[in-house]
C-alpha positions as CSV (number, residue, x, y, z in Angstrom):
1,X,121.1,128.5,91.4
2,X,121.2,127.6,95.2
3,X,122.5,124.2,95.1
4,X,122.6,123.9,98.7
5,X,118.8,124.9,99.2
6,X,118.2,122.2,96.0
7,X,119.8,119.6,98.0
8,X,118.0,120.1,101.0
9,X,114.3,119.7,99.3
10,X,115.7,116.4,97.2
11,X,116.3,115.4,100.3
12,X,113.3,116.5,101.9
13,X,111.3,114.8,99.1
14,X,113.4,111.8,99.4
15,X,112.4,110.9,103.4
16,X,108.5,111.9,101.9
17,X,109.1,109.3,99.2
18,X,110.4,106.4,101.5
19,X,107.9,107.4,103.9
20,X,105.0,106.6,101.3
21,X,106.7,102.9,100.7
22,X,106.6,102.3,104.3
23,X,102.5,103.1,104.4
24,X,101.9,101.2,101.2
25,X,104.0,98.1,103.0
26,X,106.8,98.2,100.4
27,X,111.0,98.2,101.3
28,X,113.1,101.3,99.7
29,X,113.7,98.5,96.9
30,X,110.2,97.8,96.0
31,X,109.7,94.8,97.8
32,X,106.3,94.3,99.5
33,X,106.8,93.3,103.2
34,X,103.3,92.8,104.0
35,X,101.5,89.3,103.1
36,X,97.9,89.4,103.5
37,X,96.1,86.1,103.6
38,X,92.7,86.6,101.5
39,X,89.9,84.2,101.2
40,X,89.3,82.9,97.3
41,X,86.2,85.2,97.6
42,X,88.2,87.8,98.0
43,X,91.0,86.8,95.5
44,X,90.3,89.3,92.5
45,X,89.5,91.9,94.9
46,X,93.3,91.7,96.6
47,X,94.7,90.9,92.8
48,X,93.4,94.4,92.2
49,X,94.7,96.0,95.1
50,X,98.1,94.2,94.5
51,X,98.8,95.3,91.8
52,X,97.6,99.2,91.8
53,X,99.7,98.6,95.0
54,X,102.6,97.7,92.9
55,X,102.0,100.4,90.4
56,X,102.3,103.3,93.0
57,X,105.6,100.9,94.4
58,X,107.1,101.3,90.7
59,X,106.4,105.2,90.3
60,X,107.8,105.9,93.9
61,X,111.1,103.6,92.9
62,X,111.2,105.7,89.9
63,X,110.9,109.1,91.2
64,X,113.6,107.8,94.3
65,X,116.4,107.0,91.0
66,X,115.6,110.4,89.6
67,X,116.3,112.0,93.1
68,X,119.2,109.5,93.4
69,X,120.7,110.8,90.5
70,X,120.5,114.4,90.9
71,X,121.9,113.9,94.4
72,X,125.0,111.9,92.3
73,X,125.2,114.8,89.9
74,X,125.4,117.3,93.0
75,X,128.3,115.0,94.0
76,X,130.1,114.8,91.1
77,X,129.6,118.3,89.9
78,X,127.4,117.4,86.7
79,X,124.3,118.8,88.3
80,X,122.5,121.4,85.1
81,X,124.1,119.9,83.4
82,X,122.2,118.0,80.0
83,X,123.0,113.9,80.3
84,X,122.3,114.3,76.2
85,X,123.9,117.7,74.9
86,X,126.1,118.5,78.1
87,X,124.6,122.1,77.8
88,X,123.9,123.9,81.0
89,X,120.3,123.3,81.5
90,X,118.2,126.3,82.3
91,X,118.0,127.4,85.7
92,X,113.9,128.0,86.2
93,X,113.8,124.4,84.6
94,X,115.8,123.4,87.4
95,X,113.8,125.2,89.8
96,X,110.5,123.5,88.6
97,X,111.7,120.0,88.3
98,X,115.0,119.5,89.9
99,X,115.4,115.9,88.8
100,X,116.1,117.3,85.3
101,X,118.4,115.1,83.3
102,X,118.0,116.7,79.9
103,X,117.9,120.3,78.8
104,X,114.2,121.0,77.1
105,X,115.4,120.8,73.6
106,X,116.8,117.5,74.2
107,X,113.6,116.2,76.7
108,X,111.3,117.2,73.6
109,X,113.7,115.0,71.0
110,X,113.7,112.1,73.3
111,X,110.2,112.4,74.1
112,X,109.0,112.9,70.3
């Protein structure tokens, strides 16, 4: 496994990620930065938009902590490694999602 090459794209993905909350008007800690001023006839309409707004803010912040940690895990050495069994976690797993925490046998117990 090219660990190298693996923390190049987290990386990569990382700038796409923080890029995204700049557009949607969020801070790399979720916070929104831009305050719109609606008219009450337009009230539910901006509710709506708020909060699908804060949805996409909470799965961005989500996906930034699982590249966070696999960056940590690069760091400290732990990286393939299962957070749950401590087995080495397979290497096309780690290829296809490179966020993995958990080894599949574990990710299907946790999941289940």
């Amino acid at each position: 496994m090219d660990i190298e090459a693996i923390a190049v794209e987290l990386d990569a993905e990382r700038l796409k990620l923080v890029h995204q909350l700049d557009e949607l008007g969020a801070t790399e800690t979720g916070d929104l930065t831009a305050n719109v001023d609606y008219g009450f006839a337009d009230a539910a309409s901006a509710t709506a938009e708020r909060s699908e707004v804060l949805s996409l803010v909470a799965n961005i912040k989500r996906l930034l902590g699982d590249i966070d940690r696999a960056r940590a895990s690069i760091a400290d050495g732990t990286y393939g490694t299962c957070a749950e069994c401590g087995s080495e976690i397979g290497e096309a797993r780690m290829e296809h999602r490179p966020t993995s925490r958990y080894c599949v046998r574990c990710k299907s117990q946790l999941a289940g």
